[in-house]
C-alpha positions as MATLAB code, in Angstrom:
seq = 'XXXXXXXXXXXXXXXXXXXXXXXXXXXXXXXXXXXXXXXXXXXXXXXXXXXXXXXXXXXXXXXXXXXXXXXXXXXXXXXXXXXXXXXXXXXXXXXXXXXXXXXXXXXXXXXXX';
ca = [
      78.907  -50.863  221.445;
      76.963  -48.319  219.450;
      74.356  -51.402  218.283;
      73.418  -51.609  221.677;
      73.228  -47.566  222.312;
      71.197  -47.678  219.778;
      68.959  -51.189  220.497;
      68.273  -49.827  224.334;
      66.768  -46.655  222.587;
      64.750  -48.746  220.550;
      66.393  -46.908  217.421;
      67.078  -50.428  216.128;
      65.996  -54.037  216.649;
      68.802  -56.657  215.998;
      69.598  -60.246  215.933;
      72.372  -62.626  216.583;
      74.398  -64.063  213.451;
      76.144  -67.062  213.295;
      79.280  -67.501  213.908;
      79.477  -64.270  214.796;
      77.791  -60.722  213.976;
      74.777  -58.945  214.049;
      72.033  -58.241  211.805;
      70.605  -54.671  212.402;
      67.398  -52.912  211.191;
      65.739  -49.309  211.607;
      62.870  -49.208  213.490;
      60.232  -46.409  212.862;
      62.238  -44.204  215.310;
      65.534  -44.718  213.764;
      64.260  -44.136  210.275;
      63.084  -40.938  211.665;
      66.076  -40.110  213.394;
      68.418  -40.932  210.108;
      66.175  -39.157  208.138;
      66.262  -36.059  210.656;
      70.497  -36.493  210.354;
      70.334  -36.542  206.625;
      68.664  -32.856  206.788;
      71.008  -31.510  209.145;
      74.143  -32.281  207.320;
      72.826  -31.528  204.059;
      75.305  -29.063  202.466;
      72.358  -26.315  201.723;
      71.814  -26.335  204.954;
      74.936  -25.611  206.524;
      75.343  -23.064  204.016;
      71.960  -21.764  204.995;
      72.522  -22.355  208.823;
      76.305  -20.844  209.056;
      76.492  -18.642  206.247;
      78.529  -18.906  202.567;
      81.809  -17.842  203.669;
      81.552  -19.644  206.822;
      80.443  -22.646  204.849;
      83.088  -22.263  201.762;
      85.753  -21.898  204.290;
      85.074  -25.208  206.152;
      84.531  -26.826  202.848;
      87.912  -26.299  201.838;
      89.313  -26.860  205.034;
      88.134  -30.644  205.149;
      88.834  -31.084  201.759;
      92.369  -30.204  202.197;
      92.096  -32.885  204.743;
      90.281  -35.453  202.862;
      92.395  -35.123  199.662;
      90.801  -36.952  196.574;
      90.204  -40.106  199.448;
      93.183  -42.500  198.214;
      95.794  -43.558  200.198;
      98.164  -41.511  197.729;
      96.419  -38.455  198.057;
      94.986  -38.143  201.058;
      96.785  -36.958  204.394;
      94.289  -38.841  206.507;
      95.713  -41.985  205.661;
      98.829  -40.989  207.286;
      97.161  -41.023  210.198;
      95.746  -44.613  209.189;
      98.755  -46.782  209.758;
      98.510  -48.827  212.478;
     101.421  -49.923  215.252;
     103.406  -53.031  213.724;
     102.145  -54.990  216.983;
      98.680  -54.252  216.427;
      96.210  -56.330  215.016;
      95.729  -54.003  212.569;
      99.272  -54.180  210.736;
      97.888  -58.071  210.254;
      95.297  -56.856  207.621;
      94.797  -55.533  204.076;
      95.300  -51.652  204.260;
      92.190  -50.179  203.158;
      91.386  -48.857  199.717;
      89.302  -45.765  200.733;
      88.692  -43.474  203.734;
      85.861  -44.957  205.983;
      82.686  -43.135  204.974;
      81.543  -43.348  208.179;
      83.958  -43.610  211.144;
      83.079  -44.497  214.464;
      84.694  -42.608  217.653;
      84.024  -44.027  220.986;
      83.770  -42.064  224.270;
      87.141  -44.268  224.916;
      88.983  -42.878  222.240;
      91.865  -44.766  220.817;
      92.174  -45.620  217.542;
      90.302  -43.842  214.727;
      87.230  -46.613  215.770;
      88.036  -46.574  219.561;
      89.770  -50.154  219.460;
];
């Protein structure tokens, strides 16, 4: 869903992989567009943008969250274990939080499924 978000703004060009998948690339526009989101959620700058405390505060927050990012230490993966009758139960458990999870508008499970 977000590959073709991202293809109908021309953000990305992809093509078809067989049996199945998709193999993705940055256009010029995305390139621009990642490198515009890597300077946004640089640290310095949200310490810059929101202030120290502000900043420190949140920091810890999320890191209280986060834990060290092992399913031993890290509250979020209590939140990670799927229904028995889901497809999920079916595979491996993951090693490490996603770096980069993926909410849909629909919600659902931590990826929308």
């Amino acid at each position: 869903m977000a590959v073709g978000f991202l293809e109908r703004r021309e953000f990305l060009v992809g093509e078809p992989l067989e049996p199945r998948g998709h193999l993705v690339r940055l256009t010029e526009s995305g390139l621009e567009a990642r490198n515009e989101y890597l300077r946004r959620t640089a640290e310095k700058e949200w310490e810059v943008r929101f202030g120290s405390k502000l900043y420190r505060d949140l920091r810890a927050a999320l890191e209280a969250l986060v834990g060290d990012g092992t399913p031993e230490n890290s509250p979020l993966f209590k939140c990670l274990v799927p229904y028995p009758d889901n497809w999920r139960a079916k595979i491996p458990r993951p090693i490490t939080l996603p770096h980069y999870p993926l909410v849909l508008h629909r919600g659902g499970y931590p990826d929308g499924s």
